[in-house]
Each structure stands twice: as C-alpha cells, then as structure tokens.
N, C-alpha and C positions, 0 to 999 in steps of 0.2 A: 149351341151354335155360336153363340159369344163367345165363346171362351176360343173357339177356333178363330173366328174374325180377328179375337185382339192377338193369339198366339201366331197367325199371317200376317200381320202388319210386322211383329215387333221382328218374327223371323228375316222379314223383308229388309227391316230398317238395319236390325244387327249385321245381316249378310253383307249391305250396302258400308255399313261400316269397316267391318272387316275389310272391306276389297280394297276401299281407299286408305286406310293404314298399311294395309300388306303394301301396295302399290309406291304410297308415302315414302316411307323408309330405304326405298333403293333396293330393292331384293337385286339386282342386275347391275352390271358394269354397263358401260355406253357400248351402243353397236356398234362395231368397227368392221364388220365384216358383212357381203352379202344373206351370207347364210343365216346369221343372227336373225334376221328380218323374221323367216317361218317360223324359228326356232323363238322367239318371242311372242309372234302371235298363238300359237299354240298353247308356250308356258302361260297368258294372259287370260285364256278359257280355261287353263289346270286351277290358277288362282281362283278366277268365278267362282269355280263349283266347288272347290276349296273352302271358299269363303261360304256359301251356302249350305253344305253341309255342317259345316261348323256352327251355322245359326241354326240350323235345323236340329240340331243335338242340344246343344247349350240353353237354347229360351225355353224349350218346352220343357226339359229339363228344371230348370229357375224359376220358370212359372208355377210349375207342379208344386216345387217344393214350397214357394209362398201362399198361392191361390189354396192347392188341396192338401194343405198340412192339418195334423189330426188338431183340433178345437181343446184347448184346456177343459176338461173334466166330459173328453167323448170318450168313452170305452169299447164303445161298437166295433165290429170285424166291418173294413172297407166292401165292396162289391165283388164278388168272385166272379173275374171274366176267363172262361175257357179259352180265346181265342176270336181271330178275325179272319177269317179265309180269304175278303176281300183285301182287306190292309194287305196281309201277307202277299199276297200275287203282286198287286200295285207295285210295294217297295221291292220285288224279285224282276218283273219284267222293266219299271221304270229305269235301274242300275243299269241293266242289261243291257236298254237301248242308248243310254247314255255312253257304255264302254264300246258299243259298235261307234256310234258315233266318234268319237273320239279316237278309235283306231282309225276310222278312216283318216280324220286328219291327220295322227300321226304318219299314216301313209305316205302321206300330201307332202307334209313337211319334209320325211325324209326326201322324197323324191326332188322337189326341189334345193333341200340339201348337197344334194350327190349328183345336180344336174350338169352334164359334161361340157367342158367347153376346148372345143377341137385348140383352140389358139393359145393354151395353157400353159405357163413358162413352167420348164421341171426344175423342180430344187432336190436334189439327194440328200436326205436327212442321215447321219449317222448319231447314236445314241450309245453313250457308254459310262460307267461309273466315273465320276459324274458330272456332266457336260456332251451338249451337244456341237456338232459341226455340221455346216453348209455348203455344199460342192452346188457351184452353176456351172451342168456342163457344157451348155451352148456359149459359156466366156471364157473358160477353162482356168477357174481357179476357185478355190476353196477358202470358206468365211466363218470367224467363230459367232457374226450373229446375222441374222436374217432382215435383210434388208432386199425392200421389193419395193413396185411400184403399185399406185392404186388403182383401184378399177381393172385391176386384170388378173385372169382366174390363175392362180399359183397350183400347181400338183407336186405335193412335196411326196416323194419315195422313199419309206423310211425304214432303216433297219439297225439292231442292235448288235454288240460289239460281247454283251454279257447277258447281262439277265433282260428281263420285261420291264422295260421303260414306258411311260405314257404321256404324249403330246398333247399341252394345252394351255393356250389362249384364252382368256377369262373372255376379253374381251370378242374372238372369232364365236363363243359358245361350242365349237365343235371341239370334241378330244379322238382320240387315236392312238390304242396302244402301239406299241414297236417291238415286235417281237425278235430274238434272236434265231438264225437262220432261216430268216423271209423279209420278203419285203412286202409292208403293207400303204395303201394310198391315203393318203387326206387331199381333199379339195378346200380353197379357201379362196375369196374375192374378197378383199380387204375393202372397202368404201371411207374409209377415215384417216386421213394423215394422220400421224404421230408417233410415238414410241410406248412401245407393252412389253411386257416379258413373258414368256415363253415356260412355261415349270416343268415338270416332270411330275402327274398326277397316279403315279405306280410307287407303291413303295419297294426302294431297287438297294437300299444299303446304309451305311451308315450315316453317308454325306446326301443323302436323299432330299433334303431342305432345300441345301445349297444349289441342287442342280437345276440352274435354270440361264436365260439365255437372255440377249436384247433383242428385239423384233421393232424394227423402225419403217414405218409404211411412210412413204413420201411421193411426190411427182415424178412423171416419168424421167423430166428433164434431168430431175437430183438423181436421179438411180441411174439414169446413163453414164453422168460424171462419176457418179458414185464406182459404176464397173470399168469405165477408163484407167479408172485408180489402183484398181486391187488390178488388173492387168497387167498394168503397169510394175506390179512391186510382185506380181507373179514371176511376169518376165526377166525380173531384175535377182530376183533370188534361184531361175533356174540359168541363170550364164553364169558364167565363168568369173574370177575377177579378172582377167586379163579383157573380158570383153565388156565388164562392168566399165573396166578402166577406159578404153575406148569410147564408149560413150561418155563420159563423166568428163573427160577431156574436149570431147565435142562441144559437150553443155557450157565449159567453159572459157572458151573461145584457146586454148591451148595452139591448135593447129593454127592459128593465127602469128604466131610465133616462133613455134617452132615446126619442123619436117620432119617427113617418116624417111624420108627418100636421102637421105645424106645431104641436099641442099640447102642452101641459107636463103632466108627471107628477107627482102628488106626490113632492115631498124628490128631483125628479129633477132633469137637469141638460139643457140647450139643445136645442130638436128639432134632429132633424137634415135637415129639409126647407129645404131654400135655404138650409145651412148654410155650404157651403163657396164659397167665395169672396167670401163678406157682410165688414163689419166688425162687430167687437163689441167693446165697453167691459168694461174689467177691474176689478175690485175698487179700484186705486190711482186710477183717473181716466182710465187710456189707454186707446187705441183697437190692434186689431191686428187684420191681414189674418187670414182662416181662410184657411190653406192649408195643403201637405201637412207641412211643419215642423212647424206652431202644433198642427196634430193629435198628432203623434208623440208634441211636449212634453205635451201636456194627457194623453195614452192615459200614456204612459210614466213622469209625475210631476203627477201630478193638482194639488196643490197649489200647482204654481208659475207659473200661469196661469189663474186662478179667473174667471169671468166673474160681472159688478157682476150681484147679486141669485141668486146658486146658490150652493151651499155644492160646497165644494172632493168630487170624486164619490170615493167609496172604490174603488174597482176600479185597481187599480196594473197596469199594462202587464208593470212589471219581474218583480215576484211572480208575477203570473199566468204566466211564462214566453211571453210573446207576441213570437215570432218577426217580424223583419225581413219576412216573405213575406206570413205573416200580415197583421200591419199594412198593407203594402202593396195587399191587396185588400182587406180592410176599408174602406181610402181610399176606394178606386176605386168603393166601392159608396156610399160616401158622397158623391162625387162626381155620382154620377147621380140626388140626390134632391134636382130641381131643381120 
C-alpha cells in the first residue's frame, strides 16, 4: 500500500508539473477572437489530462524500474500474475467516461463557436494560387487584405478559384477549408485590435508558403474611414478619365478661374469651352496650338505661356504636387468641352 501512496503523490506532483510547463511555454498565440475563448477552454482540460496521463504512465513506469529492479545476485523468476478483471474494467469504463465527457464539451464549444449572430457584416472570401482577395458587398469594393472592425461578428463566404485552400488565423483558432465550386462559411468576432496574418493551412502548390494575407482588426471609427477610402479610389477607378478630370479640377479650385461655358471670370484666365485645339495669341505677338503639351506648360509653369489679355494664373501645377495622371485626365476632360 506504500508504494501506491508514494506512486499517487509523485503522479500528482509530475502531473502538476507537466501542466505548468505545458502551459509555461506559450502552446497558444493571444486571443484575438470571440471564438478562441471555448476553443481554449476546452484545449486547457485536453492539456490537464494530457498532462496526467503522461504522469500516470511515466512515474509508475520510473518507479518500477528503480524500486522493483532485480537485486544483484537475485536469480529467482518474479510473481506470475495472470491478470486483474478489476483493474481492467476500471481503466475500460474510467477512459470511456472521460471521452463522453469531453464530447460533450466539445459539443459545447463547437456550438458556441458557430453561434449566429443575425447582425453579421458579410466578407466574400475568394482563394486562388496564391493569394487571397476580399469583396465587402454592402460598400461595393474589393480588398487585397482583410480589414474589419472589432467586436462584431464577420461571416466570411468563401470559395476557391482552383484547388482546396484553407483559412486560418492562428490567432481566431478557427480554420476553414475553401473548396472549389462551393461556398463554404466561417464565423469570426474578433475581440482584439491589431494586425495578424491570415495563411493558407491546405497545401495548394508550389507557392503554398507564400500564400498568406494582412488581417488588421481596429475601431469601428478607423474601419469607417478606412471604407470611405477604398470607396473612394473604387469610385475613382471605375469613371472615366474625362470624369476623373472633372472632379480633379473641382478639388483644385480650377473652375475658379476658368469656365466651361465660354465666359470669362473676373482676374480669370481663358474658358475652357472650345478650348483645346483652337489657336491663341500670346502676350509676345505669337500664335500656338492648344494642345496636350501647351496645356501641361501653361498648368505646370503658368508664366511661361501667358495668353495676350490674362494675367499670368497663380496656381502652379509643380507646387500644387499635380501628378502625371492627374493632369492627364484633367486633359481629357478638357478635351470634351467642345
């Protein structure tokens, strides 16, 4: 009976060891997500018994071999035991209730995993070799990384382009493959500002490493501005450059100066109706084509092609930081004010 008393303690204390090492060393990234919460309580009870069976095998194990090792100059045959019918049940039914239980929490967990929340912003996930993309279709534009707000349950809809990809957040703990010709769901509540990366946990090809994404959880406030933005340069890349140019011209007080309508502005400078491709007289005497050059010079260095009767326009192109592209729809919208 001693030898069980000391073999119960020592298993107690190894177990207790075990747990706080395991635990020690960071087996887990930080929560960032609602869902991690079940999903670590759970892994935190796999550890326990983890950890206890591990003392349960090992001491008695190490004990045996130093306590009941054969005695220098013993030759005798040890105790022939046929067998334990009680032991045996014990360790068959004790397993047993141990793995019901633990299904059920699994249950548990998943269930709070998966729990729905009607108010759920949708993200369209698409996956393909190798790189993912993000469509929000309630703002109507599309993003190479995943940016959300916290505290609110995201439903990302996700499907692949080729083979079977696999979504996953170290830090959400939830993964999700993405199957080609389907769409499958992930639910996720982020609870932690900051920025994670996103991998691809399916192996899909060569560049299989490489495929992974930014995933930045922030305030609502920053992810409003944030969708202003991409809106913003949505809107801008599906017009036109002639209506690029219109607005571009707005932003930079242009119509302050000049007219669309054939009229002149006070202290302003040439309309710009039937402007381009007319000729016009310059302060020296000469004549020059309005074309996309003569524009560039005049936006770019106002002064050095003044037309006869306006005074040289203060709005400098170079100062103003007016971009190559810029200009270039501005042109085009100038262009069509025939």
């Amino acid at each position: 009976m001693l030898h069980f008393i000391i073999v119960g303690i020592l298993v107690i204390v190894m177990a207790i060891l075990t747990y706080l090492g395991l635990t020690g060393i960071g087996l887990l990234p930080v929560q960032a997500s609602a869902q991690a919460i079940p999903i670590d309580w759970m892994f935190n009870y796999q550890v326990i018994a983890i950890s206890f069976l591990f003392a349960l095998i090992v001491v008695p194990l190490v004990y045996s071999l130093i306590v009941f090792r054969r005695k220098k100059g013993d030759t005798t045959d040890a105790e022939h035991i046929e067998g334990n019918t009680t032991l045996e049940i014990t360790w068959t039914v004790i397993p047993l209730f141990v793995v019901i239980v633990f299904a059920f929490m699994g249950a548990k967990s998943l269930g709070d995993t998966r729990r729905v929340d009607p108010q759920a912003m949708v993200i369209n996930v698409t996956a393909q070799q190798f790189a993912f993309s993000f469509e929000y279709p309630d703002y109507g534009f599309t993003s190479k990384e995943l940016y959300a707000p916290v505290n609110k349950q995201l439903l990302l809809k996700m499907t692949s382009r080729d083979v079977i990809h696999s979504f996953w957040v170290p830090e959400f703990r939830v993964k999700q493959d993405i199957v080609p010709g389907r769409f499958t769901e992930y639910r996720i509540t982020p609870i932690l500002e900051g920025v994670y990366k996103v991998r691809c946990a399916e192996v899909c090809g060569g560049g299989h490493a490489g495929m992974r994404s930014s995933v930045e959880i922030v305030s609502q406030e920053r992810f409003d501005n944030w969708v202003k933005e991409k809106q913003a340069e949505a809107l801008a890349a599906s017009q036109t450059p002639e209506e690029r140019g219109q607005l571009l011209a707005t932003s930079y007080g242009c119509f302050g100066c000049h007219s669309v309508d054939g009229s002149l502005l006070p202290n302003g400078g040439p309309s710009w109706l039937g402007l381009f491709g007319s000729q016009v007289e310059l302060e020296d005497g000469s004549t020059v084509l309005v074309d996309e050059a003569y524009i560039i010079q005049s936006v770019m260095d106002p002064a050095s092609q003044v037309v006869k009767g306006f005074s040289p326009m203060t709005f400098n192109g170079t100062d103003a930081g007016l971009t190559d592209a810029e200009l270039a729809d501005i042109i085009a919208y100038i262009m069509t004010l025939k």
